[in-house]
C-alpha positions in Angstrom: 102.9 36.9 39.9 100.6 37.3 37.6 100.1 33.2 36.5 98.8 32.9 40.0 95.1 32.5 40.5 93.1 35.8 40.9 89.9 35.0 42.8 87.3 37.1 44.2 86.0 36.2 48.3 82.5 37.0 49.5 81.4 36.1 53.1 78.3 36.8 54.3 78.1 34.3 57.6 77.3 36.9 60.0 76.9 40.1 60.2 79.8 41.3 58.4 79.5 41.6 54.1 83.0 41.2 53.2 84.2 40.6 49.8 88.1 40.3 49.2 90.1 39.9 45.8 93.3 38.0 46.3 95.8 36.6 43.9 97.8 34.0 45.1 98.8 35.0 48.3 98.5 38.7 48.1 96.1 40.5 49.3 95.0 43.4 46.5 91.6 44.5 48.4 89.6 43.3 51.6 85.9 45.7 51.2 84.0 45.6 54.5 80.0 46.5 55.1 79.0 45.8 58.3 75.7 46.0 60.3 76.9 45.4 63.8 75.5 49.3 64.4 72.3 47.3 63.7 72.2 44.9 66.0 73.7 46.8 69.3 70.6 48.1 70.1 69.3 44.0 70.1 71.9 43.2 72.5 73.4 40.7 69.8 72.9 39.6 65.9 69.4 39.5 64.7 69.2 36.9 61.6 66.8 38.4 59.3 68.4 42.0 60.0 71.9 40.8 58.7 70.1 39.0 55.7 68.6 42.2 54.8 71.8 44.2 55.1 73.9 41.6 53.1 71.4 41.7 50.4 71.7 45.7 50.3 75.9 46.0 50.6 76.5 42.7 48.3 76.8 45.2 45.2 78.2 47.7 46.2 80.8 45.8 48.2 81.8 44.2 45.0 82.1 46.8 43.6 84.2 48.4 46.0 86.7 45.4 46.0 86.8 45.0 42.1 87.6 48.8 42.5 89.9 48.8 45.3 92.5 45.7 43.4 92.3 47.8 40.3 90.6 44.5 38.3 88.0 43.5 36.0 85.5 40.9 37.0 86.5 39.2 33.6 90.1 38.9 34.8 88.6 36.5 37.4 89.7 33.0 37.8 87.3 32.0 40.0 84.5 33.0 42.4 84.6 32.0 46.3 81.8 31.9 48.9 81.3 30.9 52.3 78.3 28.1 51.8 79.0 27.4 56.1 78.6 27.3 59.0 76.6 30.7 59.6 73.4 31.7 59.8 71.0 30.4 57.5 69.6 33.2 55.8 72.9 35.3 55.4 74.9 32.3 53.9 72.2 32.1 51.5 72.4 35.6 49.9 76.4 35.7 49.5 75.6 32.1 48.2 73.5 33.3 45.6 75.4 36.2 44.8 78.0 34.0 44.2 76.2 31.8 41.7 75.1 34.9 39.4 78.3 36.3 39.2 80.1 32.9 38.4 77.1 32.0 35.8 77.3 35.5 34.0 80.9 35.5 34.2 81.5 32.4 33.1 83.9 31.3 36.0 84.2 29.0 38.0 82.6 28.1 41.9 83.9 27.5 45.0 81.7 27.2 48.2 84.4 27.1 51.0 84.0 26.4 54.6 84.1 29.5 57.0 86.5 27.9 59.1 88.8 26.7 56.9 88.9 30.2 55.7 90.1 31.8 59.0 93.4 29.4 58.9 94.2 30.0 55.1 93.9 34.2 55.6 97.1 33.5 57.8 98.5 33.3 53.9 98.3 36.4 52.9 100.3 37.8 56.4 103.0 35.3 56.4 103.2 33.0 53.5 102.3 29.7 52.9 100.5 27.6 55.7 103.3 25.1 56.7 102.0 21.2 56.8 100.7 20.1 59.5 99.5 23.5 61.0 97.5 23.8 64.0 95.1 26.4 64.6 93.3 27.7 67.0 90.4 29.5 66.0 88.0 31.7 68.7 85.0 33.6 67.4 81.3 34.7 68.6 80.3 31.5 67.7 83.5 28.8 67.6 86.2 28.1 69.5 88.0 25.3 68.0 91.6 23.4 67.4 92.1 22.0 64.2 95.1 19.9 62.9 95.0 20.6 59.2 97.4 18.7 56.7 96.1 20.6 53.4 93.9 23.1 54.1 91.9 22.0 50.6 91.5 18.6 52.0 92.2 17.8 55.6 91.0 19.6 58.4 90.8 17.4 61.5 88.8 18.9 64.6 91.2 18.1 67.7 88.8 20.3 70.1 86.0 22.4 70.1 83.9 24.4 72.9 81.1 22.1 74.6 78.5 25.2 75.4 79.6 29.0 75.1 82.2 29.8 72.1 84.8 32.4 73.5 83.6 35.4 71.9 80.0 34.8 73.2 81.0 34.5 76.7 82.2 37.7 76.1 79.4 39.2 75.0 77.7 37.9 77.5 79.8 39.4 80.3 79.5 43.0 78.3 76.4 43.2 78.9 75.9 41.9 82.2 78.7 45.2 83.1 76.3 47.1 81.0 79.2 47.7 78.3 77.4 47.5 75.3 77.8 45.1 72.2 80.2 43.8 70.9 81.8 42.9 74.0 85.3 41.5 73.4 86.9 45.0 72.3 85.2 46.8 74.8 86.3 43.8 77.8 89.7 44.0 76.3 89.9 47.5 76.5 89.3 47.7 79.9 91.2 44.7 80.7 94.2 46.7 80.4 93.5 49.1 83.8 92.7 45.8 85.9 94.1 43.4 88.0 93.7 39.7 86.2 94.6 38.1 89.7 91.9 40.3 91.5 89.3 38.1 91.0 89.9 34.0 90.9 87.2 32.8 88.1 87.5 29.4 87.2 88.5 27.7 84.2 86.8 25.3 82.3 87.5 21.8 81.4 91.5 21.7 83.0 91.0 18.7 85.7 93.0 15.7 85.1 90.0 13.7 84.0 88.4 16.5 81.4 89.0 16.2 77.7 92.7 17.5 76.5 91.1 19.9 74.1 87.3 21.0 74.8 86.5 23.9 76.0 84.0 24.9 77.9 82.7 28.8 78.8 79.2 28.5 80.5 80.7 28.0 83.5 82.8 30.9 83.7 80.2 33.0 82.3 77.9 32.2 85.4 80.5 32.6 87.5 81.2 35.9 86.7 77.3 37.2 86.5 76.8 35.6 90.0 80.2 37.6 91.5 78.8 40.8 89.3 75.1 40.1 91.0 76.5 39.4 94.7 78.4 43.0 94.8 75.3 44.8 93.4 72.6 43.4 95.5 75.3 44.2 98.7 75.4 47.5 97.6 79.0 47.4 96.7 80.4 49.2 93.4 81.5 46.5 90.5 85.1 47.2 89.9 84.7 46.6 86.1 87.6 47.0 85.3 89.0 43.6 87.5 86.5 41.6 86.5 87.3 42.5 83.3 90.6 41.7 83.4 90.2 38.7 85.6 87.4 37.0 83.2 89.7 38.0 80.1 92.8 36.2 81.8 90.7 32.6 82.4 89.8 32.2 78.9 93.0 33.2 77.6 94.5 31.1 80.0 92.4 28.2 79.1 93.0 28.5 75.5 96.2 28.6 74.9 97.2 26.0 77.8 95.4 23.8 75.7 96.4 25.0 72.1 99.9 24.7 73.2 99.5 21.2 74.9 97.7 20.2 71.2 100.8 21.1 69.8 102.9 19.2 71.6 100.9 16.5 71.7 101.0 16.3 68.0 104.5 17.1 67.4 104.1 20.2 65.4 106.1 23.1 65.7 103.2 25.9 64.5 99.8 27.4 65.7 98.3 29.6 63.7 95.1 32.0 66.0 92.3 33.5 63.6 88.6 34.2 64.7 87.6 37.7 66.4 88.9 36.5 69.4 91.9 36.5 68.0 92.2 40.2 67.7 92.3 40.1 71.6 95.5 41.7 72.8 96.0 39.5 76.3 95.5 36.4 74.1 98.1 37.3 71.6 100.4 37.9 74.2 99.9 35.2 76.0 100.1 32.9 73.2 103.5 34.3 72.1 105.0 34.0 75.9 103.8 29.9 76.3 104.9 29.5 72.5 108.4 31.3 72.9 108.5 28.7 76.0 107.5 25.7 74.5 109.8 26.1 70.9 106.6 26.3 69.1 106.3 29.4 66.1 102.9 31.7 66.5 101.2 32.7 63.6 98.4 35.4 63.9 97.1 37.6 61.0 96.5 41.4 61.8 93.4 41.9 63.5 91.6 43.3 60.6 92.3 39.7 58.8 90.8 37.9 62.2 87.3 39.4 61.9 85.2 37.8 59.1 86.6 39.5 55.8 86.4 38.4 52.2 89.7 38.4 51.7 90.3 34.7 54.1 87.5 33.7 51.4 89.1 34.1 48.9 92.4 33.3 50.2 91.2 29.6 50.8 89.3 29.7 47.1 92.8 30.8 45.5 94.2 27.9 47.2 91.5 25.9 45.6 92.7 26.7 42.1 96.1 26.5 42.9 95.7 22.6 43.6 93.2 21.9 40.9 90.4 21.2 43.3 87.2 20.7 41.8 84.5 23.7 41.7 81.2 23.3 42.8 78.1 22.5 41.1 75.8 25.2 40.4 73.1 23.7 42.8 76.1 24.4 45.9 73.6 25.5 48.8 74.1 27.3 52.1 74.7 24.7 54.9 74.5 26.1 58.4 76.2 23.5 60.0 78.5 22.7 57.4 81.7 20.4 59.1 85.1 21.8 59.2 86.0 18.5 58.0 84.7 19.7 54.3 86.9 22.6 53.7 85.0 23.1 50.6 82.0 21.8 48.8 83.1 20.3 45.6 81.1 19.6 42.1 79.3 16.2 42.5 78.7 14.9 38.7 82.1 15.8 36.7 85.3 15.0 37.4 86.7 18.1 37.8 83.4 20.4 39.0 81.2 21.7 36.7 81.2 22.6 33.1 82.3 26.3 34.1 81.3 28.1 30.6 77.4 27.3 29.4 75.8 28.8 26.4 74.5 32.1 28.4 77.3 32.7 30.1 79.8 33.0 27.0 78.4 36.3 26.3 79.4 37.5 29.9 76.8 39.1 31.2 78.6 41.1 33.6 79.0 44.6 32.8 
């Protein structure tokens, strides 16, 4: 519709430039750069290498995007931007890219939190979030359940991982079976030629006496290296493809036992899975076989919208509108270990955010 706020993403956390243009709950364009070609030769993400691609992609990704919707950046009702968790130095430059464009443009700011952002992108798939939603989210560097009420406002952590998040266990294990980086494709990939019962890995934090909702990887990442080490130094051939499989099947397992027990520990009736983990085949079925079984609806985006994207940036900052939440000030900084609990980071001396429209932006710089 067109009365429904048309707001323009950028999320530079990681290694991924994404910038997305969403009004309302429609997706119009979701423009990816990424550098992960980069960093496989590191083994893993290298800070000041993503910083440096960010900073060369952030035009032309805008660009892209602004094409892509078929929009001017003066049609804009607002600028979003992931101002945390992330790394430092790549929060900072989407940040300030941010800020410039808002300040020539004359719009408004909103520095959103990254997680947050993976539950509203489930918008754009299926509609509005329903309230409460739980999510589950599982990345390189989070694996958390959150009980949100309003995903502007309230976003309670129920869980989160104690060591390893999912996806870096993952990596971990890639590379150990000398399968190259990223590892979670690649392990899921040839997951689907082995035997998840061949090998018996352990799963973390499931006694009676463990927290309900932690999680915790380390242990089955060790596990794992030690049983890969063992068969090499006896001369034996690793059978990747079951240890694949096998380490794929404990931390699904693990996740969704406990994403489903949240559930119905908290009497709701949806979970919503986002993070690149999410994009993981096993876990999505597996999720949909103990939801099905436990009367609880499963909500997870197409794998493209799992990965970090614009487009859950701006999803969350068109929800931000929508309610009348207040922008941010034009001092909004990159935090790196920005809570969930602050879904975004509002203005701090007006009312309603900051006085959106000064002297030098009227003119709109933006051409």
């Amino acid at each position: 519709m067109p009365d429904e706020p048309l707001v323009l993403g950028i999320e530079t956390s990681c290694d991924e430039t994404g910038v997305g243009v969403v009004r309302g709950t429609t997706l119009l364009a979701d423009a990816v750069a990424s550098s992960v070609d980069e960093h496989a030769r590191f083994g893993g993400v290298v800070p000041e290498v993503a910083s440096r691609a960010h900073l060369e992609a952030m035009v032309p990704t805008i660009d892209r995007a602004l094409k892509e919707a078929g929009v001017s950046a003066r049609d804009l009702d607002g600028i979003a931007v992931t101002a945390g968790p992330g790394l430092a130095g790549a929060l900072l430059v989407g940040v300030s890219a941010a800020k410039a464009y808002a300040y020539a443009l004359g719009k408004p700011l909103y520095g959103v939190n990254h997680l947050a952002s993976h539950i509203c992108v489930d918008q754009l798939e299926h509609g509005p979030l329903p309230e409460p939603t739980m999510a589950l989210l599982v990345s390189g560097g989070h694996s958390s359940l959150l009980l949100s009420s309003d995903i502007t406002s309230d976003v309670r952590p129920m869980g989160a991982t104690i060591d390893d998040a999912a996806g870096e266990a993952f990596d971990k294990i890639a590379r150990v079976l000398n399968l190259g980086f990223p590892g979670g494709p690649v392990i899921d990939r040839y997951a689907r030629e082995g035997d998840p019962d061949a090998i018996a890995f352990p799963r973390g934090l499931t006694g009676p006496r463990d927290p309900a909702y932690d999680f915790s990887f380390s242990g089955l990442k060790t596990a794992v290296a030690r049983w890969i080490e063992a068969k090499r130094a006896a001369g034996e051939e690793v059978p990747v493809r079951d240890v694949s499989a096998s380490f794929q099947e404990a931390v699904v397992d693990v996740l969704t036992r406990k994403a489903v027990r949240a559930c119905k520990d908290q009497g709701v009736d949806h979970l919503m899975i986002g993070g690149g983990v999410a994009a993981n085949s096993r876990l999505r079925a597996l999720a949909q076989e103990r939801c099905e079984a436990a009367g609880i609806r499963l909500r997870v985006p197409r794998p493209k919208l799992c990965t970090d994207n614009g487009a859950m940036v701006a999803a969350l900052g068109a929800e931000m509108v929508a309610r009348n939440r207040a922008a941010s000030d034009w001092d909004l900084s990159a935090d790196s270990s920005l809570p969930v609990t602050d879904p975004h980071v509002p203005g701090r001396g007006h009312p309603h955010g900051h006085d959106h429209v000064h002297e030098v932006s009227k003119e709109n710089l933006y051409s």
